[in-house]
C-alpha positions, 0 to 999 in steps of 0.5 A, spaced: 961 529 323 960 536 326 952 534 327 954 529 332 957 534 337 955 534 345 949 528 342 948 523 347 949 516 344 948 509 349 952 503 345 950 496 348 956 492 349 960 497 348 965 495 353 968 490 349 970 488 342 966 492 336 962 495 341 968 498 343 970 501 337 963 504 336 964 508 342 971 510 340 969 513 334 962 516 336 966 520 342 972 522 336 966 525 333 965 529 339 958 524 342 958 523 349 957 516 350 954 511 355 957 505 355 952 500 357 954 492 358 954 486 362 961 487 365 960 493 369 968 493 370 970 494 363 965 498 361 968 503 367 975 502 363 972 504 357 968 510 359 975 513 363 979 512 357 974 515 353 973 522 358 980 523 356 977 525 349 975 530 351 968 527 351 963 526 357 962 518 358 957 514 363 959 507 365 952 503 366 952 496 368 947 492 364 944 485 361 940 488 356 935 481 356 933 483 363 927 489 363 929 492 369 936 493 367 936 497 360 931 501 364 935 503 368 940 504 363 935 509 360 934 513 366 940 513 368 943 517 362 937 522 362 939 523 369 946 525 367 945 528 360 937 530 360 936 526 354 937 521 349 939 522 342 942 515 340 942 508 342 946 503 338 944 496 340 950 492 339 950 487 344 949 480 342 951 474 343 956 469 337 963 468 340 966 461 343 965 459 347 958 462 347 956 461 341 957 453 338 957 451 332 953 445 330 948 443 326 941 445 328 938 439 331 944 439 334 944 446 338 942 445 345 935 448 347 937 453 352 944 455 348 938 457 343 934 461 348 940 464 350 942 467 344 934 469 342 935 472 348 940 477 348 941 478 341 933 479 339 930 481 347 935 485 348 934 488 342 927 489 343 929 491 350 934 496 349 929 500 343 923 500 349 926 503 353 929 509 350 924 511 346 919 514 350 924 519 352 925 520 344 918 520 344 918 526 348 924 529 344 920 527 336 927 525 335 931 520 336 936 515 332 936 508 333 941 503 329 940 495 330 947 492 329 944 485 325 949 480 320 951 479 313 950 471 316 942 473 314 943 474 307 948 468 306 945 463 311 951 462 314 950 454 316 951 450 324 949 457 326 941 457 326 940 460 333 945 467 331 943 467 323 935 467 326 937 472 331 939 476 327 934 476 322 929 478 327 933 484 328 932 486 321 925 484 321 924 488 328 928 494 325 923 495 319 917 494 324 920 500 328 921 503 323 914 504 321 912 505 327 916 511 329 916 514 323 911 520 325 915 522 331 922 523 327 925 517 330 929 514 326 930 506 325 935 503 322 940 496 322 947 494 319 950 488 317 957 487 318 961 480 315 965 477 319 969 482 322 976 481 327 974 482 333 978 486 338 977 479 343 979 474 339 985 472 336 985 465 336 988 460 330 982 458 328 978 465 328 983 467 324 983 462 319 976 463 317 978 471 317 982 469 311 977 464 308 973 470 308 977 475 305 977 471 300 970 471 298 970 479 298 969 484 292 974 488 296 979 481 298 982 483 305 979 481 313 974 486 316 975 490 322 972 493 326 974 501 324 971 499 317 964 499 320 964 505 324 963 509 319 956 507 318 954 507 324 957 514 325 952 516 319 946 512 322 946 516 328 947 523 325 942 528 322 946 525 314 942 519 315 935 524 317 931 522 311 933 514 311 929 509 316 927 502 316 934 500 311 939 495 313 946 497 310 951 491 309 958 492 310 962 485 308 966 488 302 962 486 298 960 478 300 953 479 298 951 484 295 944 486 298 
């Protein structure tokens, strides 16, 4: 997508897994990246290679549920680029052995704070502190990365398919709000998709139970999301905000 040459996208959690992907695909598309993630290391691996594409890239160490940082993470890139035009909040938490899997009474508490924590107070912070610069640009894309697991109730994972609905409920709400300024707000669902992080037996094994469910009956990965989030974040998606865009290959049909 030609519209997205020279554009300035920030893509949480882009140091690691689908996030990384989502950096790829974006500086394939001629965006300059900022690469915005808790490890600060492999944010820097990332951005290097992604300069080799010919694109610029920033490396910005960031925990997206601490204020003070996705501040930072704002004002450093206006301050190498001038500008924000996209960000893209796919930082979250749902991996072993972050994320257990267990019926909700036995979930522990601070287990369940710390999900909220990143994946809906991260989202939230992350959106707060990109858009005043947007604001003063009337323009602006913004695409929230929720779950499939919202719509199918995914069991012994409360905390992540709560966390994930709020996301959508929070894209909606922004959407509304942001309307005026030419901002647009928008979520994608992925089903669950092989993450460039985990490839142990069991990961695998509920990959394949799941395919098995699909329309379109093969494992996700994550070159079939980036697509999506490629569209959201370019002028083809200017007159659609405030949607939610399931791609599972057909495990629900929302």
């Amino acid at each position: 997508m030609s519209d997205l040459q020279n554009q300035v996208v920030i893509v949480t959690g882009g140091a690691q897994g689908i996030g990384c992907a989502y950096c790829e695909r974006l500086a394939q598309d001629g965006a300059n990246i900022v690469v915005a993630d808790i490890d600060g290391g492999r944010a820097e691996e990332v951005a290097v290679r992604l300069r080799g594409m010919e694109v610029e890239a920033l490396a910005v160490p960031t925990d997206v549920a601490d204020v003070a940082a996705t501040e930072q993470m704002a004002r450093a890139t206006i301050d190498r680029f001038g500008r924000i035009d996209a960000l893209v909040n796919n930082a979250a938490m749902f991996q072993r052995p972050a994320v257990s899997r267990a019926a909700f009474e036995d979930l522990p508490i601070e287990e369940w704070d710390r999900v909220m924590a990143v994946n809906v107070r991260g989202t939230f912070l992350g959106s707060r502190a990109v858009v005043p610069y947007m604001k003063q640009e009337r323009r602006g894309k913004i695409v929230n990365i929720s779950s499939g697991t919202v719509f199918s109730g995914t069991p012994r994972l409360a905390h992540y398919v709560t966390s994930k609905a709020g996301v959508i409920g929070f894209t909606r709400v922004l959407a509304k709000e942001l309307g005026e300024y030419n901002i647009n707000v928008n979520a994608v669902a992925p089903g669950l998709t092989m993450s460039l992080d985990d490839d142990s037996e069991d990961y695998v094994r509920r990959q394949q139970e799941r395919a098995g469910g699909r329309a379109i009956r093969r494992i996700e990965t994550p070159q079939d999301l980036v697509g999506v989030v490629a569209f959201l974040c370019s002028s083809d998606s200017d007159f659609m905000t405030g949607q939610t865009l399931v791609v599972d290959g057909g495990l629900v049909m929302h």
